[in-house]
N, C-alpha and C positions, 0 to 999 in steps of 0.2 A: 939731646933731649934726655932729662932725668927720671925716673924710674915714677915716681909721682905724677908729673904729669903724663907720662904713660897710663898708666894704671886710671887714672881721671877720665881720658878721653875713650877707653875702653867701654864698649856697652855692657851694662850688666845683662844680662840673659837669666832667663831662667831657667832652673834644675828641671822641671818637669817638662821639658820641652824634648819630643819624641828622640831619638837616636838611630841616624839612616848609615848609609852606607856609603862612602864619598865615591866609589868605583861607579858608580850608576848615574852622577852626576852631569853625564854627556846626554842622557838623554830624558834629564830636568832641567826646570826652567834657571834663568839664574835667580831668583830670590829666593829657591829654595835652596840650591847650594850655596849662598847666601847665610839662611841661617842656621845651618846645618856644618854650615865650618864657625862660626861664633859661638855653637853650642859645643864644639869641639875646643876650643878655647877657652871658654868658662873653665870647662872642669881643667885644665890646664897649671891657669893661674890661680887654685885655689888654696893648692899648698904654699905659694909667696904669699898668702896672708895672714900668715903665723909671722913672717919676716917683718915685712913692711907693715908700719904701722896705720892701721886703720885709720882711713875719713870717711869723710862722708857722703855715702854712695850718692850719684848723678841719680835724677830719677828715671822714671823709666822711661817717661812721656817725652823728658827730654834725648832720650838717646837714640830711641827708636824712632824719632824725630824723621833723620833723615832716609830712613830707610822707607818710610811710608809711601813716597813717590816711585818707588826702584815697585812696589807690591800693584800700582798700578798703571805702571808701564809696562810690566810683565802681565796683567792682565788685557791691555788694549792690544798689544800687539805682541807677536814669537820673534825672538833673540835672531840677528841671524848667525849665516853657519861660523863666520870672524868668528863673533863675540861667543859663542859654543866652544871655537877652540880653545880661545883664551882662558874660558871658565873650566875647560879642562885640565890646561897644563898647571893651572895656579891648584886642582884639586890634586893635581899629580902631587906638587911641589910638597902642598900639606901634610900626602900623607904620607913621602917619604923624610919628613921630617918627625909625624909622628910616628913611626916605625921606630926609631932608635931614640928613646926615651932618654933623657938626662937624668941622672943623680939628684937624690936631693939636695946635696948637699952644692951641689950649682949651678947657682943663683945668674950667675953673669953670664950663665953659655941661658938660660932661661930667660933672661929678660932680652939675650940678644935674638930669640926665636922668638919672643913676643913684638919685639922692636919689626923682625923683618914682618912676622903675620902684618901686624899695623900698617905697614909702608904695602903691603901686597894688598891690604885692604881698601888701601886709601885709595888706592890707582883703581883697584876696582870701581868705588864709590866711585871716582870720576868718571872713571868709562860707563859707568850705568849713570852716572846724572848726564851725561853726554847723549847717552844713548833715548835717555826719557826725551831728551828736547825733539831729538830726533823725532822720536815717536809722538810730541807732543805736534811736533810739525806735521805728521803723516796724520795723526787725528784729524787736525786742524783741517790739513789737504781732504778727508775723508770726508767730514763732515760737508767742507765745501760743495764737496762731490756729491754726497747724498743729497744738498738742496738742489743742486744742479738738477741730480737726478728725478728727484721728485718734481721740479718746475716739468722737469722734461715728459715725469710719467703721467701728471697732470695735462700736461699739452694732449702726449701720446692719448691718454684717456679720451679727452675731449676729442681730438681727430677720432678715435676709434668709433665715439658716438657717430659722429659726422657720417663717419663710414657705414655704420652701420644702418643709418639712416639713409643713406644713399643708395647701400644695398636694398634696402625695401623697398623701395620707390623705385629702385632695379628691378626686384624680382614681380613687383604692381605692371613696371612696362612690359616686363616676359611676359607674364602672365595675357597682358591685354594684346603681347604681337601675337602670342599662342592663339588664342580668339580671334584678334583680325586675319591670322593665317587661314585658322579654318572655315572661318566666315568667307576667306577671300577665294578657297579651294569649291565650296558650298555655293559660290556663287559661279565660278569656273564653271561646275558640272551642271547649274540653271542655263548658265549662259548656252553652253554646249546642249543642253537640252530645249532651250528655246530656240535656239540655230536650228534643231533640227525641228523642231513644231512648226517653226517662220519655212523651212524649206518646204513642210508637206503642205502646210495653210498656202503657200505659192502654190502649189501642183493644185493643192484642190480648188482655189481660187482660179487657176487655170480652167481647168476642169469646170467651174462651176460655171464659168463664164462661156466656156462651149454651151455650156448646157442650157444657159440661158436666154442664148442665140437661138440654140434649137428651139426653145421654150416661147419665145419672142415670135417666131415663125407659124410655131403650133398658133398660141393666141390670137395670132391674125386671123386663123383657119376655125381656130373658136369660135369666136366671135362673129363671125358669119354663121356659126351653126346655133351658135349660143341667139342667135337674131328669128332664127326659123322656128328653134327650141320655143321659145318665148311665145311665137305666135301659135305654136302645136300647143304652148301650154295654156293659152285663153280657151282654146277652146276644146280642150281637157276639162279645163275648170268650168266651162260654160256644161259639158257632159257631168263633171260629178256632182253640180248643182241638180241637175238634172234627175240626175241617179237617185241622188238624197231624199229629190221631194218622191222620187220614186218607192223608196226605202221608208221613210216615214208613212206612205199609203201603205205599203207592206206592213210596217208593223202595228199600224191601226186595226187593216184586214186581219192578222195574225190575233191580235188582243181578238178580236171581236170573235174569230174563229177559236180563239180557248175559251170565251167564256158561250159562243155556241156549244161546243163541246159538252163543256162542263153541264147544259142545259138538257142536251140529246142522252147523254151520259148518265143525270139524273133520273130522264124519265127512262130511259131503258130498265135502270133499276127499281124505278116502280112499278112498270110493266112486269114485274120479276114478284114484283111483293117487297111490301119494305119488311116484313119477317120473311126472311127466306132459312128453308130447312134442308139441312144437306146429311144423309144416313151415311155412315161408313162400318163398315163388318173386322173386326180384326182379326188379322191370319193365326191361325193355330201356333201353339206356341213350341210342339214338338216336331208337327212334322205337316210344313206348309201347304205342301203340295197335294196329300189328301184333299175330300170334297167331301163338300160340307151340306149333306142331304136336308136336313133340316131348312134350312136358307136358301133359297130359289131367286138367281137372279138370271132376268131375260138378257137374253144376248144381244139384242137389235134395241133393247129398253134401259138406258139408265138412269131411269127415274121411278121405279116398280121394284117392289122386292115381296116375295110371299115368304113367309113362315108356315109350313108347314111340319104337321104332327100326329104321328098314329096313336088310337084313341079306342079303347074297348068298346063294342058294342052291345048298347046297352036295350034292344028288341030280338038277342040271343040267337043273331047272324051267326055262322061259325065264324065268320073272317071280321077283322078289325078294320075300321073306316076312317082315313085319312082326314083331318082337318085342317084346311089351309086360310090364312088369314094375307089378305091383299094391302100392302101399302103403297102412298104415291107419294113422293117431293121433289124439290127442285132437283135435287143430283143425288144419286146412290154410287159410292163408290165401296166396288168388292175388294178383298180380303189381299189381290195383288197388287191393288191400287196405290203408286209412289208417293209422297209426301210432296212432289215435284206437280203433281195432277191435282192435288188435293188444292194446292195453295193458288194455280194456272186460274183453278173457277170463282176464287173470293180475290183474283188482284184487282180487279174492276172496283170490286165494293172499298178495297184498299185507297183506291185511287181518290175515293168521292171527300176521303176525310183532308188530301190536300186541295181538296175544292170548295172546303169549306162547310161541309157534312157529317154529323156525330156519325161515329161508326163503331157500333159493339158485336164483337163477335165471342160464344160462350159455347160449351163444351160438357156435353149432358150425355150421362147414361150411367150404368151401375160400375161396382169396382171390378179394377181388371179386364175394362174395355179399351183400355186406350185411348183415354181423353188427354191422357199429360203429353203420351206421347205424339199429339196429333196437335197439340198448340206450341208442345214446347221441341219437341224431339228429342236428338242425339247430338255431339258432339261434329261426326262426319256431315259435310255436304250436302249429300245425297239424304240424308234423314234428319236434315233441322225443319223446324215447326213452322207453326204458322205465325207465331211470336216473332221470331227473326227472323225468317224470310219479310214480314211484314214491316219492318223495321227496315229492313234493305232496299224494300220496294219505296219505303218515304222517303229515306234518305236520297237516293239516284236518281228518284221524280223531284224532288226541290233542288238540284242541282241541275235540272234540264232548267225546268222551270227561273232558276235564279238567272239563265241565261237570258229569260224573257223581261227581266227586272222586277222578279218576286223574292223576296226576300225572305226568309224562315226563323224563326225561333222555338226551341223544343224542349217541353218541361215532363219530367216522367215521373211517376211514383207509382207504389207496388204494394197493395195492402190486401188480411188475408182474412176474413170472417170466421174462429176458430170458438165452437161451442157461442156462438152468439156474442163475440165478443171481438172484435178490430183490432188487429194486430198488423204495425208496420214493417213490412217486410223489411225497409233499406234503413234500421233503426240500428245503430251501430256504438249506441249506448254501454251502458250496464243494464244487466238485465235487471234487476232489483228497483231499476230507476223506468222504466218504460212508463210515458206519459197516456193517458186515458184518451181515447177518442170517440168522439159522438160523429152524426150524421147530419150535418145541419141543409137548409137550403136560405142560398142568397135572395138579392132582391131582385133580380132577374129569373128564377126558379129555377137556378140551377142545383143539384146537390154536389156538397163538399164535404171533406173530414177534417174533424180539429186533429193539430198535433200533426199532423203526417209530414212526411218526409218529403219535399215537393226538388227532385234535382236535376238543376239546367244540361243538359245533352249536347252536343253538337257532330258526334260522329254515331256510324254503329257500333262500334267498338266500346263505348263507352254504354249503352245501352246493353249489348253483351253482359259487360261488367256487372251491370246493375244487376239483368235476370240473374248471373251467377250466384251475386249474395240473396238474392233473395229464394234463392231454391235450398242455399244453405240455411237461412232462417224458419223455412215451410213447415208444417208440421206434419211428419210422417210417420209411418210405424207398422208392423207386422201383421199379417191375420191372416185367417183361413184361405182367405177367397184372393189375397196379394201380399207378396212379398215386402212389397215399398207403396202402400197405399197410402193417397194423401186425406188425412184428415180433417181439413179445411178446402173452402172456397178461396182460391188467390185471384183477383181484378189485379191488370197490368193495363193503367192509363196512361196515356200518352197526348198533350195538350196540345196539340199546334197553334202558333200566330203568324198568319201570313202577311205582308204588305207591299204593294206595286206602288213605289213613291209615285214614279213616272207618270201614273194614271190612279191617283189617289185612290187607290183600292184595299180596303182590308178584308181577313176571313180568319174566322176561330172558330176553331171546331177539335173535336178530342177523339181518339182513335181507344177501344176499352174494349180490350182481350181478356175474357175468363175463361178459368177452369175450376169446374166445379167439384165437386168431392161426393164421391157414388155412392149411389143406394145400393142399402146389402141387408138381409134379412139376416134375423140373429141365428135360425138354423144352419144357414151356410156357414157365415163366420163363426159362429161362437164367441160373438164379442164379451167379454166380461170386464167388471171394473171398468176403468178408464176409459178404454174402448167402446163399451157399451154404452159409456156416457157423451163420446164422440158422436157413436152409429147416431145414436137419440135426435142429436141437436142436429145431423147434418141429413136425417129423416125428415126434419118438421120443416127444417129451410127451403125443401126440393117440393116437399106437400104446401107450403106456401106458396111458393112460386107455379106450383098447377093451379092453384087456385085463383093466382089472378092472373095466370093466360087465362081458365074457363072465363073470368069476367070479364076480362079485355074482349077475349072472342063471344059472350054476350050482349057485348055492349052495356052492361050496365051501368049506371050513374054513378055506382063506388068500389071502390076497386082498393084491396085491402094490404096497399102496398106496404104500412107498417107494420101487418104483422109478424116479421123478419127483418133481420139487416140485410139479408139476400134480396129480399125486394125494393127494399126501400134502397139501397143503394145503387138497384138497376131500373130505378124507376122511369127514368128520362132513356133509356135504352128499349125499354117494352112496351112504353107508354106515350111517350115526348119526341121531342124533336132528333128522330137517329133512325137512321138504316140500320136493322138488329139482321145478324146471321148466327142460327142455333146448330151444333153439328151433335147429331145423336148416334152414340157409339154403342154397338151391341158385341156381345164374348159369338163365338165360336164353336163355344161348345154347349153340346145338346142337353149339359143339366142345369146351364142357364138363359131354356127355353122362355120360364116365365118372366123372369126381371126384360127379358128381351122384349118379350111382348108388351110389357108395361113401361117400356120407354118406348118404342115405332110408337103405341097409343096416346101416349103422351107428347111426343111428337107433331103426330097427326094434328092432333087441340092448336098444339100452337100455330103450324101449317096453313090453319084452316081462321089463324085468327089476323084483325083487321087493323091497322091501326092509323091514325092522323098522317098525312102525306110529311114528309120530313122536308124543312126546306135550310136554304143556306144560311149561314152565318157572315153576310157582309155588310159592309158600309161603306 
């Protein structure tokens, strides 16, 4: 082969193509020792082309032609160890040829080291276009293999769904033996617990079966008694027929005996006087137990009281001459006398108002006798009035009586006559706002007041209640002759309505506790201002009211019951249809001899006076 066609078939390479190290080439690929011994070659043959005469270079497209397959062979797949060693010894060979360098000047030992590079190249080219098929085959096998593969991981996927799905519908069946296990463990411990209920329901089914054996035996033995029972009980029931019409004549007798009663009971009390006068003395207020020389009461007599008084003599006796004034009523009770004794002699008169009877009882004498404390009392037992004890006595008697089939209903109100003017005790307003009230009379002549406070009752307790506020409302206030003197006239009425369905019975009648507001002369008190314009008004009220006792107890044809609200308001009490009881309270002490005197005298008037027989309120 001539020097031309060498030089022809060579690749051109290019100069800027990096510069490695062939010693390192065992552990690169071979296309890059490759071109790394070509670029070694390049600069080689560059000074024979000053020699040989230039052509015209191969291009480059064409030269690197064949190498382009060897650049991805080497990419697809690694050299094995052979073809490593091969690539080694051929880098040995190069570079112990480039180690000892030829002369320039020859050309022929030059072209024959290019001739051998060529021939070492060629064999290369061959063993790597060898090696590509190779590899072209292993591709081919690889690819093969990767469709294989993928069919396969395809398949594998799909079964894995399969699986997966089958695991669930696994873990659905776990789940649901888990459930029927304990469902079936749950019904074990029923079952075990019903064995043992079936075993006791056998015993006591046993058992109940003795028993009913027994039971079956007794019945016989019943039954013959339950035969004699039956005829004992005809003629039980023939006796409680018996009884019954017996019990119905009883409580016919019975009715007819309370309202005999109520008749005997009547008239005893008018055998009494339908104004009955009861005196009481009230005990010293320092020291009880003294005696009270003035005030003569007989021992064997409690119905007689004298006042006596030493009195100068005026026909110029040396010695002074006692004057003694004599009184008589229905009860005198002295200065030890209990509130318990006081109340004992007016329960009677109490009793007439659940029978259908007005009943007013009032409270007369000067201040600081002891009128509040003798209708209303104290706090303790032993020393409540005649107000609530009388309250206790209604209440106790319609609860006997409801046993008889009388029925009760009870209305109360509390008003207080104050300077001439009517004032609701149980007014629980503003004061600024207090409604006006008159004294009017209905069409039945009874008297009423507008505006007033009228409140349904049903216990005493509530009745308590009531007096309470209205003692708070009272008008009270300071003076001479009392600490806590009341200023006003207070009426505490109390309505009853009775009715016996059973024996179509009704009765109305009103029970009307006063206490009145004492006469006091202005030298004692020293009333002044306010006071003195109370004393005034509750002077002319007590001087109205003597005035028409004098005319009641003269019978005369007019009777001046308006000129006070004190009368006019007690008018049906002093005048009309009512059992009236007056209690005339005197002081104790000796420097209120004369006001003493001038109520027993005032007393006496009413005492002595007469009025229309009081009859019941029914239908």
């Amino acid at each position: 082969m001539n020097k031309e066609n060498i030089m022809s078939r060579l690749p051109v390479m290019s100069g800027k193509r990096p510069h490695s190290s062939i010693a390192d080439g065992e552990h690169q690929q071979p296309t890059l020792k490759l071109r790394k011994i070509e670029g070694g070659t390049s600069q080689k043959l560059r000074p024979a082309a000053s020699v040989v005469p230039p052509r015209r270079p191969v291009p480059a497209k064409a030269a690197t032609k064949p190498l382009r397959p060897t650049g991805a062979v080497t990419l697809a797949a690694a050299p094995s160890r052979g073809d490593m060693k091969k690539s080694s010894a051929a880098a040995a060979v190069a570079k112990g040829v480039g180690t000892s360098r030829r002369p320039g000047w020859d050309l022929k030992g030059k072209v024959s080291d290019m001739e051998n590079k060529i021939q070492n190249y060629q064999s290369r080219i061959k063993s790597v276009n060898q090696e590509n098929e190779s590899l072209k085959d292993c591709v081919a096998k690889v690819q093969k293999n990767e469709a294989e593969i993928q069919v396969e991981n395809r398949r594998l996927k799909q079964r894995l769904r399969e699986l997966e799905e089958e695991l669930a519908k696994l873990a659905t069946v776990k789940f649901d033996l888990e459930k029927t296990s304990e469902e079936r463990d749950g019904l074990q411990k029923d079952l075990k617990k019903l064995s043992d209920e079936h075993n006791v329901l056998q015993r006591l089914r046993h058992d109940l079966e003795t028993e009913l054996h027994n039971m079956q035996s007794q019945l016989s033995v019943q039954t013959s008694a339950l035969g004699r029972c039956q005829d004992s009980l005809r003629e039980s029931q023939e006796a409680v027929k018996s009884l019954e019409q017996i019990v119905a004549r009883q409580q016919d007798d019975l009715h007819y005996g309370e309202m005999e009663r109520r008749k005997l009971h009547n008239t005893i009390q008018e055998l009494k006087g339908n104004i009955r006068v009861f005196c009481r003395v009230r005990p010293l207020l320092l020291n009880k137990e003294v005696s009270i020389p003035h005030i003569q009461l007989p021992a064997h007599d409690d119905k007689s009281l004298t006042l006596a008084k030493m009195e100068e003599s005026h026909v110029g006796r040396a010695t002074d001459m006692q004057k003694s004034y004599n009184f008589n009523f229905d009860r005198v009770f002295g200065p030890h006398s209990s509130q318990g004794e006081v109340f004992e002699e007016i329960s009677l008169l109490v009793q007439s108002a659940l029978d259908g009877y007005n009943v007013c009882c009032f409270a007369y004498g000067q201040t600081g006798s002891g009128k509040t404390f003798t209708m209303e009392g104290e706090d303790l037992e032993e020393l409540r009035g005649v107000i609530p004890r009388a309250v206790q006595q209604i209440f106790k008697c319609a609860k006997v009586l409801g046993e008889q089939g009388w029925q009760y209903t009870f209305t109360a109100s509390f008003v207080e006559i104050y300077n001439e003017t009517l004032r609701d005790l149980l007014y629980t307003g503003k004061p600024n706002k207090r409604p006006e009230h008159e004294i009017r009379k209905t069409s039945n002549n009874e008297v009423t007041v507008t505006n007033l406070t009228y409140q349904r009752v049903n216990t005493e307790d509530e009745v308590c209640n009531l007096i309470i506020l209205a003692n708070q409302n009272r008008s009270t206030a300071r003076t001479n002759m009392n600490d806590h003197s009341s200023r006003s006239h207070s009426i505490f009425q109390l309505d009853i309505e009775g009715e016996n369905v059973g024996r179509g019975t009704k009765c109305k009648s009103s029970l009307c506790l006063v206490d009145l507001a004492g006469s006091e002369r202005v030298q004692k008190s020293q009333s002044q201002g306010e006071r003195f314009k109370e004393m005034t008004a509750i002077n002319s009220s007590l001087t109205n009211l003597g005035i028409v006792i004098t005319a009641l107890a003269n019978k005369e044809s007019f009777v001046p019951y308006r000129n006070s609200k004190l009368t006019y308001l007690l008018q049906g009490c002093l005048g009309g249809n009512s059992k009236t009881l007056m209690f005339v309270n005197i002081s104790p002490e000796e420097d209120s001899f004369n006001e003493s005197l001038n109520s027993l005298r005032f007393a006496s008037k009413v005492n002595d006076c007469v009025i229309g027989t009081a009859t019941a309120n029914r239908k």
